[in-house]
MIDOKE-943770 format. One record per atom (N, C-alpha, C, O): residue in one letter; x, y, z. Coordinates in steps of 0.001 Angstrom, whole numbers, padded with zeros to 6 digits, always signed. Example, Ala and Ser with C-alpha at 12.3 -4.5 7.8 and 13.67 -1.06 7.14 Angstrom:
BEGIN
A+013190-005690+007800/A+012300-004500+007800/A+013200-003300+007800/A+014236-003319+008465/S+012850-002250+007080/S+013670-001060+007140/S+012900+000030+007870/S+013409+001138+008039/
***
This chain:
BEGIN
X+057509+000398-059067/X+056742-000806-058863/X+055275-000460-059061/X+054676+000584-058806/X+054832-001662-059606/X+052991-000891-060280/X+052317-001627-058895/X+052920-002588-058416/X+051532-001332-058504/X+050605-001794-057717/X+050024-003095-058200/X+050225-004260-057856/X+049218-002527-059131/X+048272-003469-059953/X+048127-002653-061321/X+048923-001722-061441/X+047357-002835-062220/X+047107-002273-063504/X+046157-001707-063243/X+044998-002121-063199/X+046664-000475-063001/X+045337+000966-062597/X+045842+001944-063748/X+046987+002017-064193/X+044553+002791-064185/X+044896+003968-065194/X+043727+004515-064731/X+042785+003875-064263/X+043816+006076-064905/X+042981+007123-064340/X+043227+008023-065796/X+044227+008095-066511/X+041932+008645-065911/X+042000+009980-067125/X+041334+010512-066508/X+040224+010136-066132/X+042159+012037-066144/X+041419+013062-065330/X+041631+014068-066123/X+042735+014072-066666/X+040813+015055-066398/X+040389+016193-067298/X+040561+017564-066716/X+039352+017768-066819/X+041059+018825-066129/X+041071+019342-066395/X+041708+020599-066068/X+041205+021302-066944/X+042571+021471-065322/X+042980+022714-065562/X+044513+022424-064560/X+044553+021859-063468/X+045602+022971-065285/X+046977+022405-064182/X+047352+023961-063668/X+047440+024921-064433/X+047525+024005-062435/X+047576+024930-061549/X+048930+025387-061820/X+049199+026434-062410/X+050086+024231-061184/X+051600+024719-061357/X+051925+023636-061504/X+051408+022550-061240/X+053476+024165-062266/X+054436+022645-062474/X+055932+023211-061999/X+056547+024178-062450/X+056292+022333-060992/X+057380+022997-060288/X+058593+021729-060491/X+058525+020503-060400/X+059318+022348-060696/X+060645+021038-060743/X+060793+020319-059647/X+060804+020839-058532/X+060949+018788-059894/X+061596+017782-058769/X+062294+018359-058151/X+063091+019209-058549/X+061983+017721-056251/X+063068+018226-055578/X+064538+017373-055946/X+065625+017702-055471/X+064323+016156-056936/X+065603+015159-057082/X+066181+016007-058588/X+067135+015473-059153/X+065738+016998-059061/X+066419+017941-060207/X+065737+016510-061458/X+066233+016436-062583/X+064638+015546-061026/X+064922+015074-062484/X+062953+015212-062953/X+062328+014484-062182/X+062154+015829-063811/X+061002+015727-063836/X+060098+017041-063282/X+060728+018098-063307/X+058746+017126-062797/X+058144+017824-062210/X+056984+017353-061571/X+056340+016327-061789/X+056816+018217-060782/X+055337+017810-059745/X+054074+018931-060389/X+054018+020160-060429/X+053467+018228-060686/X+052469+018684-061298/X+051165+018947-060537/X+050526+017941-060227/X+050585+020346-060127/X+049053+020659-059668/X+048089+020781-060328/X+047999+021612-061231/X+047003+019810-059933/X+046180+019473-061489/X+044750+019719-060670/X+044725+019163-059572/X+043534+020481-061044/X+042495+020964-060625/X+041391+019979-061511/X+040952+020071-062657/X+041209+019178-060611/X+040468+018059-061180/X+038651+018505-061508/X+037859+018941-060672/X+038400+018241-062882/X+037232+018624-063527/X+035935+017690-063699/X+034708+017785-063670/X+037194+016491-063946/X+036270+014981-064683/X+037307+014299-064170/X+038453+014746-064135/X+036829+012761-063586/X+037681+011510-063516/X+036714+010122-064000/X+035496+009944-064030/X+037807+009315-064331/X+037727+008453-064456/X+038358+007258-065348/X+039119+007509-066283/X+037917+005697-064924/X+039368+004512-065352/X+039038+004472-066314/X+037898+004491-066778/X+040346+004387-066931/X+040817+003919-068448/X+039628+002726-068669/X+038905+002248-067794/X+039651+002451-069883/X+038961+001590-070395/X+039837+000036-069889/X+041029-000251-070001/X+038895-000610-069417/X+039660-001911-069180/X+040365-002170-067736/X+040610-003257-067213/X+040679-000563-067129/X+041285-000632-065967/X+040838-000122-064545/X+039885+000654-064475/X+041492-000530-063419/X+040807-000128-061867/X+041473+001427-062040/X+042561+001647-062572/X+040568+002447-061468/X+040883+003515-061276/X+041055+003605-059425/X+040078+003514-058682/X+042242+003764-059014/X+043249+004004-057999/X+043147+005285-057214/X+042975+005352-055997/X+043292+006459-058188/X+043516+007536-058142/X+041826+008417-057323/X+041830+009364-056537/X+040719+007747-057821/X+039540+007796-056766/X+039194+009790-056906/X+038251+010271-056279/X+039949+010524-057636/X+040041+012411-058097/X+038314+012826-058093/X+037550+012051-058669/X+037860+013847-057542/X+036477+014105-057210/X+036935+015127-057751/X+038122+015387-057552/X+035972+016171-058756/X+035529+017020-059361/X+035622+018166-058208/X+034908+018200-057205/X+036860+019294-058622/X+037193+019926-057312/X+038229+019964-056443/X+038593+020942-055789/X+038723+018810-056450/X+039879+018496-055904/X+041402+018674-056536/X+041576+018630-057754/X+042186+018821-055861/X+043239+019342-056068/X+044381+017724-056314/X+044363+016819-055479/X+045135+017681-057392/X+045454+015857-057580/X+047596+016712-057704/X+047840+017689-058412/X+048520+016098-056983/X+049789+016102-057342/X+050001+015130-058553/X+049093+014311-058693/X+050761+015086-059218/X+051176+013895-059984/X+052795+014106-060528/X+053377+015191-060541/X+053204+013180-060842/X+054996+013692-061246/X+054848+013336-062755/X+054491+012236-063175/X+055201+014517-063579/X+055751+014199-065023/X+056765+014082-065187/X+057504+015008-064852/X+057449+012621-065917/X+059099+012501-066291/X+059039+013419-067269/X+060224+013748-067240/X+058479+014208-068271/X+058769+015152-069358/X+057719+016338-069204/X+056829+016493-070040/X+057812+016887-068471/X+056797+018206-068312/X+056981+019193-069365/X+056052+020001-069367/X+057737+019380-070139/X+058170+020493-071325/X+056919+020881-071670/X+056473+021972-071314/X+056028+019765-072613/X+054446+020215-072237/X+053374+020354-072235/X+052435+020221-073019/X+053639+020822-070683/X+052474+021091-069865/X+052568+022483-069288/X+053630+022825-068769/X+051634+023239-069333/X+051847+024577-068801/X+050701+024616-067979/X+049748+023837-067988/X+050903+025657-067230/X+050186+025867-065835/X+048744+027037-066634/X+049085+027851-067493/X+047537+026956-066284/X+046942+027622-066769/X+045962+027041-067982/X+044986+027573-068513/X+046454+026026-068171/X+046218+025446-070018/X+045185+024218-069406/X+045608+023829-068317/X+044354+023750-069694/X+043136+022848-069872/X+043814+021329-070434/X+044370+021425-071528/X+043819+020175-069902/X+044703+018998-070323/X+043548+017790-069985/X+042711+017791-069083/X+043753+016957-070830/X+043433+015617-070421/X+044451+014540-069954/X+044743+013883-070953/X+045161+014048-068792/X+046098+013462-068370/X+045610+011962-068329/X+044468+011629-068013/X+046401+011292-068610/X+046185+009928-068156/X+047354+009395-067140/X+048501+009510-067573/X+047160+008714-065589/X+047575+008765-064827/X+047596+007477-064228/X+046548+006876-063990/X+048838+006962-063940/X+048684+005675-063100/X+049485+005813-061039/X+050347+006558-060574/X+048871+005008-060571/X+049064+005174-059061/X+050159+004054-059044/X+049740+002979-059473/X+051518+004066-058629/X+052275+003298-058183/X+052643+003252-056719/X+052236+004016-055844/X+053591+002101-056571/X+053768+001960-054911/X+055541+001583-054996/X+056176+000896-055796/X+055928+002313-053880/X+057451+002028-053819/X+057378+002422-052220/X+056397+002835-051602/X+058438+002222-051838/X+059025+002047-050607/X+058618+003366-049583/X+058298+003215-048404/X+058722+005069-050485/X+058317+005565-049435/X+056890+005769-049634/X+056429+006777-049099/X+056019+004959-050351/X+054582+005048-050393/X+054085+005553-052259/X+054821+005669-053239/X+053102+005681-052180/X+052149+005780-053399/X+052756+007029-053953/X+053343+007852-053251/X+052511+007182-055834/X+052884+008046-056435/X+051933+007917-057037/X+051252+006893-057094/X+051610+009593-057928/X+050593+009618-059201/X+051785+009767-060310/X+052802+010457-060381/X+051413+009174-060811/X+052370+009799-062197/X+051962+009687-063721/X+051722+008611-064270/X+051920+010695-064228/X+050959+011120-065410/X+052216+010764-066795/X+053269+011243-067217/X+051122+009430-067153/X+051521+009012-068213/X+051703+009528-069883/X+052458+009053-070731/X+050606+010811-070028/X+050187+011506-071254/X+049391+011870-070565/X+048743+011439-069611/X+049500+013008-071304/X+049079+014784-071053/X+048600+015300-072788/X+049430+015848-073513/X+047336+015053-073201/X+046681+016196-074166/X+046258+017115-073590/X+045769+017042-072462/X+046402+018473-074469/X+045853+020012-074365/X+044808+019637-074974/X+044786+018819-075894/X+043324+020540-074227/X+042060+020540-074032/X+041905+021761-074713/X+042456+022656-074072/X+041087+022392-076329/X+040738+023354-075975/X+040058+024491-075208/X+040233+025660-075553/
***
């Protein structure tokens, strides 16, 4: 369930990517560099330069831990509360 039409592009270094505890996807540790909303949209996600952001990728294949990314990220809401979940993932040189 979407909240509202929020998109976040946060920029920069992914810590670890560890498999779902439901076996489907990954949880992603993302060391936030740069934030900010998509063009056109409320940014949700609120990521301060420094901060440490979870997010779940349905296709993590990739994303590697260590590697520099530009993610684009939306905040949803379901029953047991708010999710990040990273819509596209470019590698940053």
């Amino acid at each position: 369930m979407r909240i509202m039409p929020n998109k976040t592009i946060v920029e920069g270094k992914v810590n670890s990517v560890e498999p779902s505890s439901d076996g489907w996807g990954a949880d992603v540790e993302f060391l936030v560099e740069t934030s900010e909303a998509a063009a056109g949209f409320s940014d949700f996600l609120h990521a301060e330069p420094g901060t440490v952001v979870r997010a779940f990728a349905a296709q993590p294949d990739g994303i590697r831990p260590g590697q520099k990314y530009s993610l684009t990220t939306s905040v949803l809401g379901g029953p047991q509360g708010e999710r990040v979940v990273i819509e596209d993932a470019q590698a940053k040189p």
